[in-house]
Each structure stands twice: as structure tokens, then as C-alpha cells.
C-alpha angles and dihedrals in degrees: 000000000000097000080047089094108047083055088055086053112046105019111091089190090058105017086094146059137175109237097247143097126070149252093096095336133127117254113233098167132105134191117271084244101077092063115106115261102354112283090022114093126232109241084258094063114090095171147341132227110184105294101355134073145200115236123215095239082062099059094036090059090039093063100044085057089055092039091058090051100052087041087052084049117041099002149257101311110049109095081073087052110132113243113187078319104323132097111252084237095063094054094052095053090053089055094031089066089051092039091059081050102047086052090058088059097043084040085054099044099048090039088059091055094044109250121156141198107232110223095226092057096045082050095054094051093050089061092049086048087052098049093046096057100026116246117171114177096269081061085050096056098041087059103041083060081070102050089264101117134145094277094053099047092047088055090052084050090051096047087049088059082058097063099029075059101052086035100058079042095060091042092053094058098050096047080057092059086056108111108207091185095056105117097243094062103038085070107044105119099228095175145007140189120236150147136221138194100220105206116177093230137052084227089059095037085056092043085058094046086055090050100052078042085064093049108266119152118261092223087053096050088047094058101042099045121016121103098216114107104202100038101041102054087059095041100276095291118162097177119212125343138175127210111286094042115085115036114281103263096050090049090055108045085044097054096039083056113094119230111283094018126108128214142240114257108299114205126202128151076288102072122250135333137210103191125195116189115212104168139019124201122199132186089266091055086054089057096056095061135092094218109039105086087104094054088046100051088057090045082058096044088046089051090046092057091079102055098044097089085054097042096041077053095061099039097053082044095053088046085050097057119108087009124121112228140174136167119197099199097168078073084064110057101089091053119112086017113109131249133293078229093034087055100044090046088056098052091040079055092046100044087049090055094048092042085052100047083046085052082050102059 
């Protein structure tokens, strides 16, 4: 779990929980009942999954959470932010209100088989919370005035654990539908092995491509002038890479040469390159060898990555179905917008500096 809170964090889809459910949870919800007039919601009441509701105190926490976290981030002024026309905060709010539904149908659905948050792992996670964003006790304090103490925030990090666990579930299948023996991918060249001669300017790289023209060796011109320190000593050789290692301009260049050939100058920040390719390895190659199981399973998980948005769809689709849902968004515009007080506190402030500056002069 120690990616778990850097999800909790930076994802908006599972930065969030409503506070219900059980095995050791809080519980958020309230009876239908207690909605105005039958089908219309009290102005507590954020959304609504069969029996159980989302209080407005639990959003309002939620976000701040999420607020905190952003504001740690990018800083303080990112929630106003301007999206295509809309505040980021805005946004959030909109996903962060799916997002506490969508928590009530994966809770149900782990709960039923049987699967529990451990509370030294949910502990250990709430420190790490604390230390990211910086709450000392007088933040603590502070927050727990607004309905935001340790208690709270360790139920939104145990709800978290929910959805990082049906999430990983969801990822593992479909790492398991990934064929590394379809022809597409078999042949897919994941790494090669190559070397390079780095010269500061597009005269010398030139001069370099003349001289392996007239027959040099590619290890001598390495030694003698790349300025790379730790590849041209040993020939310029770079070994073997995959894609995401080198900057862009070298990788592709490197993987669009054939094996033997070398390449025009290449430039990045670096200077320039001169790449020869010497080996491609493709996903077929992995399988051959004896050690290459670890490098395969990635080439699957990074396969699978493009399939999980489709495949986490369907899932929490498949959890909707047969449910009754509503979300009343127009209970949430107020949230994160300070006070009527807060505001007039702030203008009283601001007219008796002015008025003082005015006395000064």
C-alpha cells in the first residue's frame, strides 16, 4: 500500500469516499426519509444509492481533503484555475460526487466478499497524509473545528483502500486477457541495444559520419570523441533500453534504425548523436529467455494500461445496474466558497486598511 497515498492525493476518481458501509467504517448515510417532500433532497443530502445517502458534511470534508492536497501540489490558488472555461474546483467537485457513489457500489461489493481494511495499514497511510500536506497539531485542530479530525480523515483513507483494491482487481484481470503470443504483439520490439558518439556541434557529428564512411571503427571513434563519459570509454556502448528511458529524440531515432545501420545526427538538449543500432528485441525474443518472465509481465501491464479505462467502465456499470441513484449537484455549489461571514470579515479587513492607509497620508 505505499503508492496507496499518492493515489489518495492526486487522483480525483479515488481521492474521495463517502463515510458508509461496514466492517470497521463510519457510517455517512441516512434514511430516505429524512429528504424533503418525498423524492426532493434536504440541502444535506449530496446523493443517494438505494437506502443510503451522502450527507453534505461528507463532501464537504471530502473536498477539502482534496482541496489540501491540490493546494500542497500546485498551490494556493488552483482550485480557481480556469478548465475549457470552468474553475478546476468546480470540476472536482462534479467527479468527486461520482466518485463518493461510486465508493457505496465497490464498498458493497468487497464487503460481500469479504474483503477488509486492516487498521495498521490505514494508520500508516494517515501519517503519510499528515506529512504530505503538513498538519501539525495546530492544523489539526484548526480542522477538526470544521468537522475534518483524525477520525474523519482516517475513514476517507480507508475508503480509499476500498477502491486502490478494486482497482488493482480490475487491473490484474485484465493483465491476464493480454496474449503475449498474438502476432501484433510478438513482434513488438520493446528494447534494443545500441551505442552512440555524443559531439557538441552538427559540423563534428558529420565529420564522424565521414569517418565511419571511410571505414573507422565505431568503438574507436567513440573513445576518442564522444563526450559522454560513461559510453565512450566502453565504445559507446549504451547496452540495452526500452522506450521511456532515453529523451524522446534519441528513442526514436534509435528504435526507427534497422539493426547494423547508423543514424544521421540526432540532436537533443545533449548535443548531437550519431546512433548505431546493433540488436532489437522484440516480445518474442523475451520469451526465449530464461530470464525474461519479469520484463514480460511489465510488457503485459503496460498493455493492459490501455484497456483499464474501458475495463474499470464496464465494471462500475455492471455494479450500477439495478441500483437506484441520484445525485442532487445544485446542494453542492457553495462547497469549497467562502462564508457569507468569512466574506464580510474579509471586506470589513480590507476597508479598515484602506481607511488607515487613507489616515496615513
Amino acid at each position: 500500500m505505499k503508492k496507496l497515498i499518492a493515489m489518495i492525493l492526486l487522483t480525483v476518481v479515488l481521492v474521495a469516499a463517502a463515510g458508509c458501509g461496514e466492517q470497521g467504517t463510519q457510517n455517512a448515510t441516512t434514511s430516505p426519509a429524512e429528504t424533503q417532500n418525498g423524492n426532493a433532497p434536504a440541502g444535506d443530502i449530496v446523493a443517494q444509492v438505494d437506502d443510503k445517502t451522502i450527507d453534505l458534511k461528507t463532501f464537504e470534508g471530502a473536498y477539502k481533503m482534496v482541496e489540501m492536497s491540490y493546494i500542497k501540489q500546485y498551490g494556493g490558488d488552483i482550485m480557481e484555475r480556469d478548465i475549457n472555461g470552468r474553475k478546476l474546483g468546480d470540476i472536482i467537485k462534479g467527479e468527486l460526487l461520482t466518485s463518493l457513489v461510486d465508493e457505496i457500489l465497490v464498498i458493497d461489493k468487497l464487503t460481500a466478499e469479504d474483503f477488509t481494511v486492516e487498521d495498521a495499514a490505514v494508520d500508516e497511510n494517515y501519517q503519510q497524509f499528515k506529512e504530505f500536506v503538513c498538519i501539525d497539531e495546530a492544523k489539526l485542530a484548526e480542522l477538526s473545528e470544521q468537522g475534518i479530525d483524525e477520525a474523519f480523515i482516517k475513514n476517507r483513507i480507508r475508503m480509499q483502500m476500498y477502491l486502490v483494491e478494486f482497482n488493482q482487481r480490475v487491473n490484474d484481470a485484465v493483465v491476464q486477457t493480454v496474449d503475449l503470443d498474438a502476432p501484433e504483439i510478438a513482434s513488438e520490439i520493446v528494447k534494443v541495444e545500441a551505442q552512440h558518439i555524443l559531439v557538441e556541434t552538427l559540423d563534428e557529428a558529420n565529420a564522424v559520419l565521414d569517418r565511419l564512411e571511410a571505414g573507422e571503427a565505431f568503438e574507436d571513434l567513440a573513445k576518442e570523441l564522444s563526450k559522454d563519459p560513461g559510453s565512450g570509454a566502453n565504445g559507446g556502448s549504451l547496452g540495452e533500453f526500452g522506450r521511456g528511458v532515453m529523451v524522446a529524440p534519441f528513442e526514436a531515432a534509435a528504435f526507427a534504425l534497422e539493426e547494423g545501420a547508423v543514424s544521421e545526427p540526432v540532436e537533443t538538449q545533449f548535443g548531437f548523436h550519431v546512433i548505431k543500432l546493433n540488436k532489437k528485441i522484440s516480445v518474442a525474443d523475451l520469451k526465449a529467455l530464461e530470464d525474461g518472465q519479469a520484463e514480460l509481465e511489465a510488457v503485459k501491464r503496460q498493455k493492459a494500461e490501455a484497456k483499464f479505462a474501458e475495463a474499470i467502465e464496464g465494471e462500475m456499470a455492471a455494479l450500477r445496474d439495478g441500483r437506484t441513484i441520484k445525485e442532487f449537484p445544485e446542494n453542492i455549489v457553495a462547497v469549497g466558497q467562502p462564508s457569507e461571514a468569512a466574506q464580510t470579515e474579509a471586506t470589513e479587513a480590507s476597508e479598515t486598511e484602506a481607511g488607515e492607509v487613507e489616515t496615513t497620508n
